[in-house]
Structure formats: C-alpha cells, structure tokens
C-alpha positions in Angstrom: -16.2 -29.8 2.8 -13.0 -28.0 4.4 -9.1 -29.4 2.9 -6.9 -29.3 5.3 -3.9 -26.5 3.1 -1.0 -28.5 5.1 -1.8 -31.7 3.9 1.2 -32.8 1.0 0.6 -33.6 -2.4 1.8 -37.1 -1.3 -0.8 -37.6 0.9 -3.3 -36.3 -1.1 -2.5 -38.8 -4.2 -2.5 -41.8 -1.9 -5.9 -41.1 -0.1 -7.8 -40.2 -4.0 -6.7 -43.6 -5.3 -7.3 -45.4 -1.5 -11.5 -44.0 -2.2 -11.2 -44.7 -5.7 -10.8 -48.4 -5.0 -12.6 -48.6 -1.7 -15.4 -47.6 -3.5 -15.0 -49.8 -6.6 -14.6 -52.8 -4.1 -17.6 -52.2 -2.7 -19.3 -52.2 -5.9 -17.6 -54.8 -7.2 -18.5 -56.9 -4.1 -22.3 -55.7 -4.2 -22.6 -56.8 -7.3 -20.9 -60.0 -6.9 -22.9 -60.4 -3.7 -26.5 -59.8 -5.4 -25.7 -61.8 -8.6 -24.3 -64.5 -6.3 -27.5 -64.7 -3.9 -30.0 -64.0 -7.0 -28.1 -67.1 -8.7 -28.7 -69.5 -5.8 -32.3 -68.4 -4.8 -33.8 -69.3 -8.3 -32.1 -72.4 -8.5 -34.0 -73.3 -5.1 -37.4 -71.9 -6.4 -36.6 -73.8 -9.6 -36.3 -77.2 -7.5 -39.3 -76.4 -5.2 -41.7 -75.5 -8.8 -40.2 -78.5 -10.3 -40.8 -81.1 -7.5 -44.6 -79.4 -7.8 -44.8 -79.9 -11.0 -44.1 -83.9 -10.6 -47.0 -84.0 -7.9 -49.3 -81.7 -10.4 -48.9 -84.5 -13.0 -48.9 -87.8 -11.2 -52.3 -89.5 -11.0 -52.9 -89.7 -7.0 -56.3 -91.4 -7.4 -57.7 -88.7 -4.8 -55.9 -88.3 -1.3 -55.2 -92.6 -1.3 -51.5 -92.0 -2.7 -50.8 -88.5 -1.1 -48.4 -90.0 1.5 -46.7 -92.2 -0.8 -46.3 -89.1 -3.8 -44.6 -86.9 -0.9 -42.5 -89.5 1.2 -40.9 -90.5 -2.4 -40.9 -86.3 -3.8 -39.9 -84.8 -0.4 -37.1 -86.4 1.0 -34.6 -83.2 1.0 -37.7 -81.0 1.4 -40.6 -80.3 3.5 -44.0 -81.1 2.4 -47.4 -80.5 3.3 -50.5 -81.2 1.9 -53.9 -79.6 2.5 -57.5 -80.1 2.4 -59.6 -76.9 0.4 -60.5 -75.8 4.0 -57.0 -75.7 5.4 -57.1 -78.9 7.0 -53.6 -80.9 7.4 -54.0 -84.1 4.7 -50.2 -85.1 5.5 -46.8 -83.5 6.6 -43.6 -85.3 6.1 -42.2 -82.7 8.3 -45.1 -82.3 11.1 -43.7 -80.4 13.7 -42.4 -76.9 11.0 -45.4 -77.6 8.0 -48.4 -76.4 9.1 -49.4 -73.1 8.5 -46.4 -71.4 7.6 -48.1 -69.4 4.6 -51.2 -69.3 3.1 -50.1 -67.1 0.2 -50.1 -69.2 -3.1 -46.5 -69.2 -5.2 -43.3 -68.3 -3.3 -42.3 -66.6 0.0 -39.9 -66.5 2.4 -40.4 -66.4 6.1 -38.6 -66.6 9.4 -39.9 -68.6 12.8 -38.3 -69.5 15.8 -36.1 -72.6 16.1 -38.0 -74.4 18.5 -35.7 -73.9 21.5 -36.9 -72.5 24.9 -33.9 -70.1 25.2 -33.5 -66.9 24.4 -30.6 -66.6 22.3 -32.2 -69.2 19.7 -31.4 -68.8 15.7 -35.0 -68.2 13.9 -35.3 -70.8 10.6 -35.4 -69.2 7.5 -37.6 -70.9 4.7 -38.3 -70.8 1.3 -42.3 -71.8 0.3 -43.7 -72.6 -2.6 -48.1 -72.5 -2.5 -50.4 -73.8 -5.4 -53.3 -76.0 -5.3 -53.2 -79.3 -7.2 -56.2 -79.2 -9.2 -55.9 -83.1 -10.9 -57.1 -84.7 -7.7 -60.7 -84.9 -6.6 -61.0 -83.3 -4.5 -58.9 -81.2 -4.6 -55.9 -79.8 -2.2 -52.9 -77.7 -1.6 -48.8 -78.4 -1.5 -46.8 -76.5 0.3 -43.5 -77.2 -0.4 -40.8 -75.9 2.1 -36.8 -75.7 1.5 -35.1 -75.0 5.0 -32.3 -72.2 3.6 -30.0 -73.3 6.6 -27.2 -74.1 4.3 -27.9 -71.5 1.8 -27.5 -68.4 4.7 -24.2 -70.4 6.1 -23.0 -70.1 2.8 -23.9 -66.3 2.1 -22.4 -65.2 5.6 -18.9 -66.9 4.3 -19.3 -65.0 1.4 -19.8 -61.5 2.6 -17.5 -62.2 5.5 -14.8 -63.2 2.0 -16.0 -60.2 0.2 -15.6 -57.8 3.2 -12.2 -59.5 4.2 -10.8 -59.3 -0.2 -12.2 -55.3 0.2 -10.1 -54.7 3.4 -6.8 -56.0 1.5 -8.1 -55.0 -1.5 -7.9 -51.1 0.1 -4.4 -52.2 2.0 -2.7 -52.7 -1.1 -4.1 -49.8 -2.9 -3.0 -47.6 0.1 0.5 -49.2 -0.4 0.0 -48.7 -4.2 -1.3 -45.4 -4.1 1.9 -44.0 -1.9 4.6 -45.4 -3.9 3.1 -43.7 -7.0 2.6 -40.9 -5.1 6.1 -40.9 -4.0 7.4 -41.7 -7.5 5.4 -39.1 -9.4 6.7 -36.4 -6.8 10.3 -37.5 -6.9 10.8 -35.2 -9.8 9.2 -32.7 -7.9 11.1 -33.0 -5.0 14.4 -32.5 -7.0 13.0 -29.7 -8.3 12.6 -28.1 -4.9 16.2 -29.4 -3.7 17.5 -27.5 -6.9 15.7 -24.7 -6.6 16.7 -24.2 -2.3 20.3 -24.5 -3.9 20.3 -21.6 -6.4 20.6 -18.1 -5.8 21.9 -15.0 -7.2 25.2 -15.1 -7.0 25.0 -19.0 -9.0 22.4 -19.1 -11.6 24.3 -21.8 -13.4 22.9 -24.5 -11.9 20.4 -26.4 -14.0 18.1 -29.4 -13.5 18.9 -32.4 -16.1 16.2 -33.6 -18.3 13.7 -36.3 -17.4 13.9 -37.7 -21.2 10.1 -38.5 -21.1 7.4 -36.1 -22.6 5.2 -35.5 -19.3 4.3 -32.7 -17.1 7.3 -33.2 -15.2 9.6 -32.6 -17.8 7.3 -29.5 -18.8 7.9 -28.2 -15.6 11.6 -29.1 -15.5 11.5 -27.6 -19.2 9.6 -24.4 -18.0 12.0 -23.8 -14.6 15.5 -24.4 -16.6 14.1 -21.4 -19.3 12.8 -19.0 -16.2 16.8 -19.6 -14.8 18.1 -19.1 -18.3 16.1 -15.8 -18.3 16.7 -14.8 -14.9 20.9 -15.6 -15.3 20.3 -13.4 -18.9 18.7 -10.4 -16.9 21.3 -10.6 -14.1 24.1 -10.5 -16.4 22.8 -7.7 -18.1 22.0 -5.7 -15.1 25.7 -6.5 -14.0 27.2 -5.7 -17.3 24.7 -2.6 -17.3 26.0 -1.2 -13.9 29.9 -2.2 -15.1 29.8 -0.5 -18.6 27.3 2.8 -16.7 30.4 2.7 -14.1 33.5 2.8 -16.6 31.7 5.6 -19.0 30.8 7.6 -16.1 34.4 7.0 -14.5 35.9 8.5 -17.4 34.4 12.1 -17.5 34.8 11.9 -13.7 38.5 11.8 -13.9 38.8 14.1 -16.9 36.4 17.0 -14.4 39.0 15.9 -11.4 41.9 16.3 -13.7 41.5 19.6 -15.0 39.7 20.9 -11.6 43.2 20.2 -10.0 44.9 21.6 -12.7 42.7 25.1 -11.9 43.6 25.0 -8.5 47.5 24.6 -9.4 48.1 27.0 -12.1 44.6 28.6 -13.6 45.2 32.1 -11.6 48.6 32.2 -14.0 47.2 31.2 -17.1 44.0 32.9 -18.7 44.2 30.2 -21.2 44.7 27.5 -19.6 41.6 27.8 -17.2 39.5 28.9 -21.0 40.9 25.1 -22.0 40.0 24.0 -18.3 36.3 25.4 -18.3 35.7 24.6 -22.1 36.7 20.5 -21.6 34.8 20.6 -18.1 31.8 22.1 -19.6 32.0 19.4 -22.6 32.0 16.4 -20.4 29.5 17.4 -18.0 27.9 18.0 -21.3 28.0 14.2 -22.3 27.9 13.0 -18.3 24.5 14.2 -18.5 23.5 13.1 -22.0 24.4 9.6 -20.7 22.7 9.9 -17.2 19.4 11.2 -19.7 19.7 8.4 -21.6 20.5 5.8 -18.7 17.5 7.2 -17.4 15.2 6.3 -20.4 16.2 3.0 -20.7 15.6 2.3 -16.5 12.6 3.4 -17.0 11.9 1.3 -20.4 12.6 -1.5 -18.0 10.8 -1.3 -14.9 7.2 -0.1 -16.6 7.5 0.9 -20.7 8.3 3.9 -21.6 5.7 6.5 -21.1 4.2 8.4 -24.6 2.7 11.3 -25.0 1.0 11.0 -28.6 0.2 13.9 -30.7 -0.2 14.5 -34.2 3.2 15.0 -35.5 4.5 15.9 -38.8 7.8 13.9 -39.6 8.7 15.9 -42.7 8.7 19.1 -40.5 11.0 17.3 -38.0 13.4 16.1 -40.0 14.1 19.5 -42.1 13.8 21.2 -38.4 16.9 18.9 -37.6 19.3 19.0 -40.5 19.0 23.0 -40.0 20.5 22.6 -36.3 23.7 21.2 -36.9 26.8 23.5 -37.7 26.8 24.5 -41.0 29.6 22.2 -42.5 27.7 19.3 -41.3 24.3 21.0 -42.1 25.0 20.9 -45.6 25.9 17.4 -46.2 22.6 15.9 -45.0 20.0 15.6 -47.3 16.4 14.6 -46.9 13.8 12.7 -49.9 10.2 12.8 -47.9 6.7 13.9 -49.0 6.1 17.5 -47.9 4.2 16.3 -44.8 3.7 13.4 -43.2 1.6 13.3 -40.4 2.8 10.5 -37.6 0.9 10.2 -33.9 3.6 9.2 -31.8 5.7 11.2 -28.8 7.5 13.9 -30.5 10.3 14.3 -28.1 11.0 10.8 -28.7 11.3 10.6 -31.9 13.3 13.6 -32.2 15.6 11.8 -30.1 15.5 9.1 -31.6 16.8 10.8 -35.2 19.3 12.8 -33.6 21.0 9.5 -32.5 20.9 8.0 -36.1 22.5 11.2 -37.4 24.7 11.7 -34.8 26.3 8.6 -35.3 25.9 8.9 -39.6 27.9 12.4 -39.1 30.4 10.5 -36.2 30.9 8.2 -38.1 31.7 8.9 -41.7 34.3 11.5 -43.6 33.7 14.7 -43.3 33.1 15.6 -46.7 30.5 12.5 -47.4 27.0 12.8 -47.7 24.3 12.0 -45.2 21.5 11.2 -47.1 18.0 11.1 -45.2 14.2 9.2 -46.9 10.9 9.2 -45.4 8.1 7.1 -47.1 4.6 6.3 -46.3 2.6 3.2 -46.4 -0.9 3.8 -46.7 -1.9 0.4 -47.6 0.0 -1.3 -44.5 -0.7 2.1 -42.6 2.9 2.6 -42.2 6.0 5.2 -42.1 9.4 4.5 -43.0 12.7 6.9 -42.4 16.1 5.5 -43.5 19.5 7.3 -42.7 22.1 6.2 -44.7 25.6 7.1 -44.6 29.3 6.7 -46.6 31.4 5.9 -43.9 33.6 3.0 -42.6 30.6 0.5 -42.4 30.2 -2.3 -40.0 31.3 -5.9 -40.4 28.8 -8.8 -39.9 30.0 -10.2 -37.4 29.0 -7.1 -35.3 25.2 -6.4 -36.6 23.3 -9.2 -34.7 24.4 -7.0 -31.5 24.3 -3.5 -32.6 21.4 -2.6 -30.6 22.5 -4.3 -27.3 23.4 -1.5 -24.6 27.1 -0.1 -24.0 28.4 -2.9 -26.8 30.5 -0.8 -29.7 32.4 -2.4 -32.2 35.7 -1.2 -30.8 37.3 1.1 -28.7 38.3 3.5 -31.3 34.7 3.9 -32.0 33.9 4.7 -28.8 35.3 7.3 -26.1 37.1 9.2 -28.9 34.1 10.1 -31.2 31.8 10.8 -28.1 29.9 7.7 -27.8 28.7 5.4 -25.1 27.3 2.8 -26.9 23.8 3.1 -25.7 22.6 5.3 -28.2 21.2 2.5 -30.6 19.5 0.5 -27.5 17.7 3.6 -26.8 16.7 3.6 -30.3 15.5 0.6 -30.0 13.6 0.9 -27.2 11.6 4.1 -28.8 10.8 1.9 -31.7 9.2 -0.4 -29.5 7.8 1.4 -27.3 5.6 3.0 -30.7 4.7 -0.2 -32.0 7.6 -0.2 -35.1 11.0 -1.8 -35.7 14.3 -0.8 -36.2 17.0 -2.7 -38.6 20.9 -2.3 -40.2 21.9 -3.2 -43.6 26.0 -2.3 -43.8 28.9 -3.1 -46.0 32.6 -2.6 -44.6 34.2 0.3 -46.0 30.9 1.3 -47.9 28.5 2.7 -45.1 25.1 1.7 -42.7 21.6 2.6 -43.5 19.6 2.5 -40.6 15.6 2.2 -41.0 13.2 2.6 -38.5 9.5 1.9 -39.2 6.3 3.0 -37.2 2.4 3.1 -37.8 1.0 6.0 -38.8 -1.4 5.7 -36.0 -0.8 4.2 -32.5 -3.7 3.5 -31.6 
C-alpha cells in the first residue's frame, strides 16, 4: 500500500486513531450484536422445550385431551400435533402448522406471508420437533414461535449499533485531530523558531516544555545543536579576526620597511642590511603562522592526516636540543631511556616538541634550565614526554584556556616574544589526532611543565 509523502503528520495522527476506533466499534458492536441475539434465541428455545416438556408429562388419556392440552399450553404459540404417519391430530394455528419441518428438536425456517403480492415479508419461525412417547398411540408436537417481534427488535438494534458506531467514529475524528493538533503544537514552534534563526542571530532559543517527553527531547536536542552551532561560528569569526590582526602586523612591518628601501636604502648599506634582515624575519613567521593555520584548517574539515612509522622518541628529542643555538642548546636537558620506539607521524611530533620548547626557551630567563623526560608505559602501553621550565609561570585563572587558538595570556606574551597564540592548539590537535592527551601543571613565578602522552602503538 502506497502513503501519500504530502500528507501532514496532523493528518496522519487523526486518520490512525479514526481506524483504531472504527474498528474497535465494530467489534464491540459484533459482539454486543451476537451475545445479544444468542441471549434472546435460547430464551425462546427454552420456552418452546419447556412448554413440551408440560405436554410430555401430562396424562392425555390417548388423543381424547389433545385439543384441550394445546388450546390451554399454546396460547402465545403455535401448536400442532401429529399422528406417527404425519397425519394432522390438531393445529391451534391451522392455516401456518402443518408441515413446516419434519426434523425432530429445533430449526428455523422462513415461508411466505400468505399475501398474493409480490413485495410480501416471508415469516420467520422458530420449531421445536419430538414425539410424545406417554400417549398410546403415540404422536408428534410441533411447537412453533413466530419470531416477528424478535427480528423487529434485532433490526432496531443493529440499526442503534450502526448509528452509536457512526458517532462513535465522529467523535474520535474530532478527538483524534485535536490531539493531533496539540501534540504537534510544540512541533510547530519548533519550525516557527527555527524559519526565524540564521547566521547572523544564533541567540535565539526555544523555552522549555517543563515536561519529560519527546518533545522536550527534541526541544532539548535543537537548543544544544544552536548552542554548538553559535560556539563554532564564534570561533570561526574569532578565528578569521585573530588570523587577520597577526597577519596585519607582519604585513605593515614588510610595507614599512619596503618603503623605507625605496626612500633611502640606495644611501644607506646598513639600513637596507636592517631592512632585508627584519623583512626576511617576518615573512619568516608570516609563513610559520600560514603553516600552522593550515594544519589546524585541515584538523577541522577532515582530521589530520598521519603518516605512521616506527619512530624512535629518544633520537628525536636529543636530534632537537642539538639544533638550537648554542646558548640555548646547553640549557635543555633530556632524562629518557636510550630508545623508545613510538609509531606515530614523525613530522608531527617533531613539531609538536619544537612548540613546547619554543615557548619553555620564550618564555623563561635566559640562564634557567629547560629540563626535558620521556617515560614509557609498558603496562598501559603508553609514552609520556614532559617539558618543564623555570620561568614566569601561568596563573590559574588562564590554564582552563591555554590550548584554545590565538588566546595568550597577555599582550606582552605575545607579538614581542614571537608568538601567535596558536602554537599550543596545534599541539593539541597532534595529540589528538594520535590518540594521546596533552595537559599544564604551572605555578606563577615558578614555571609550566607541559606533558603530552601517546600510545606506543596507534593502531
């Protein structure tokens, strides 16, 4: 059976419950019907068996007293009595008795009225057949019961039933739409609410049904989607604001010292060395940022993309302490097993370590230590690298957001030393992206250690 898809869920609701109740009607009504006409019936074979059961037991004195037993037994019913060869004894009803049946107990059968037209109702009677064994010789009562009154009686009850099943489905068409209607008034304010948002006002929120239903569920489940969707836009908008200003800066510091080339490099050697030097350093960190912007775009839209291999942390991390200048070269120093074998996306990782010491050396005296440990889990199948540092330390306040991108715990930590404050969400995102985790611990004034753990193996 084809649905129509344009019918509404109004329409729907009010045409399940109208079948639901038709169809229990007409059950109801059958039943009432059958136990109704069952009921009646056997009270009428009940009065024809008992009025045979008086004849049965009265003494006729042979076929003397017949007329006088069914005159005085018969005077609401029709009575016939017959000889053992089928002859007529006596009919108090003459003209409908004789030969009606000739089966013995009961039966029902239908002949014509009588009348010579066509249109003429047939009579419907009840029989009741036995011999009468107690008279010699002896014969047979038939007992008759006209059921003229009985069928008037069923015909106003089906024509009640059918007419209590017709308003019976009225009102449950009347029923079934106003529950319909109120069940989907939510709904509908849902929709209304929904036409009325858009991007530029993700504010707008629907209020609470108070009950514990599917509705409020649903109200429940849309309000979260817009409080995820109004979280994503504001970060995309605060993403393209902060990407902007960082970028903006560099810009104007290239602009500024490219005009100063064109004004007065050709008369000073050193200032177009100072003018290619500061150009060269912020294209330098124009395109660290644009590198990094790009890996976190990417994180975004599909997960960033690994390419495992075997890798062996220890290796890495002495590798990168020998690459920085040599003051800063000798301040870090590294506790780790002499290998430790990691499958995980090298390049990433190694990125991921330069930004933790890049900010330890960036952010701590020059004459501290920088102090890097690598464990291993077996038991938990687990790695573990810390860098800690001895610098100025973050306040409290400021850890819960640490990792979220472009946020820095002020200004003077920021343009000055280098940093664009997306450094950590990178971080972040290469932890996840392996399957580990990534956490602060820092005192004010006494330092950060930063920990990052990964499995040993990916897979």
């Amino acid at each position: 059976m084809k649905t129509n898809k344009n019918l509404s869920v109004s329409f729907k609701i009010t045409s399940s419950i109208l079948v639901t109740f038709a169809a229990i009607f007409c059950v109801i009504s059958v039943l009432i019907y059958s136990s109704v006409h069952g009921l009646l019936m056997k009270e009428v074979e009940s009065r024809l068996s008992d009025t045979y059961g008086q004849i049965s037991l009265d003494d006729l004195n042979g076929y003397d007293n017949i007329k006088a037993a069914i005159d005085d037994l018969g005077q609401k019913l029709e009575m016939t009595a017959f000889s053992p060869r089928g002859e007529v004894i006596y009919s108090n009803h003459a003209r409908r008795a004789t030969g009606l049946s000739s089966a013995e107990g009961f039966s029902e059968i239908r002949i014509d009225g009588g009348g010579e037209g066509e249109g003429e109702q047939a009579d419907h009677y009840l029989i009741y057949r036995s011999p009468v064994l107690s008279v010699t010789p002896s014969l047979i009562i038939q007992i008759s019961k006209d059921l003229e009154d009985e069928d008037r009686f069923f015909r106003i009850l089906l024509e009640g039933l059918i007419i209590a099943n017709l308003l019976g489905v009225g009102l449950a068409a009347f029923i079934g739409y106003g529950i319909g209607r109120r069940i989907l008034h939510p709904v509908d304010m849902v929709t209304g609410k929904a036409r009325a948002i858009s991007a530029e006002d993700l504010t707008q929120r629907i209020p609470p049904s108070g009950t514990n239903d599917e509705i409020s569920r649903l109200i429940d489940a849309f309000n979260g989607m817009l409080d995820r969707l109004e979280g994503s836009f504001e970060k995309q908008q605060r993403f393209v604001a902060d990407a902007s200003h960082e970028l903006r800066t560099p810009v104007s510091v290239i602009q500024g010292y490219a005009d100063m080339l064109q004004r007065w490099a050709k008369e000073s050697p050193e200032l177009l060395e100072e003018s290619l030097d500061a150009i060269k350093t912020e294209t330098r960190g124009m395109k660290s940022l644009i590198d990094r912007l790009l890996i976190l775009a990417r994180s975004d839209t599909k997960g960033l993309s690994l390419q495992l291999c075997e890798t062996d942390l220890s290796s890495m991390i002495r590798e990168m302490a020998g690459q920085y200048p040599g003051g800063e070269t000798s301040r870090i120093g590294a506790e780790m097993p002499e290998q430790l074998i990691v499958l995980c996306d090298g390049d990433l990782i190694k990125q991921l370590l330069r930004i933790l010491i890049d900010n330890a050396i960036k952010y701590s005296p020059r004459e501290s230590p920088i102090e890097i440990t690598a464990r291993k889990d077996s038991l938990n199948g687990t790695c573990s690298v810390s860098v800690r540092d001895h610098g100025l330390g973050i306040e409290e306040d400021h850890l819960p957001r640490l990792f979220d991108r472009f946020y820095r715990v002020d200004d003077a930590r920021g343009r000055e030393e280098g940093g664009a404050g997306i450094g950590l969400s990178l971080a972040k995102e290469i932890c996840h992206a392996h399957g580990g985790s990534i956490f602060v611990t820092s005192t004010a004034g006494e330092g950060s250690v930063f920990t990052f753990n990964l499995p040993l193996n990916i897979n």
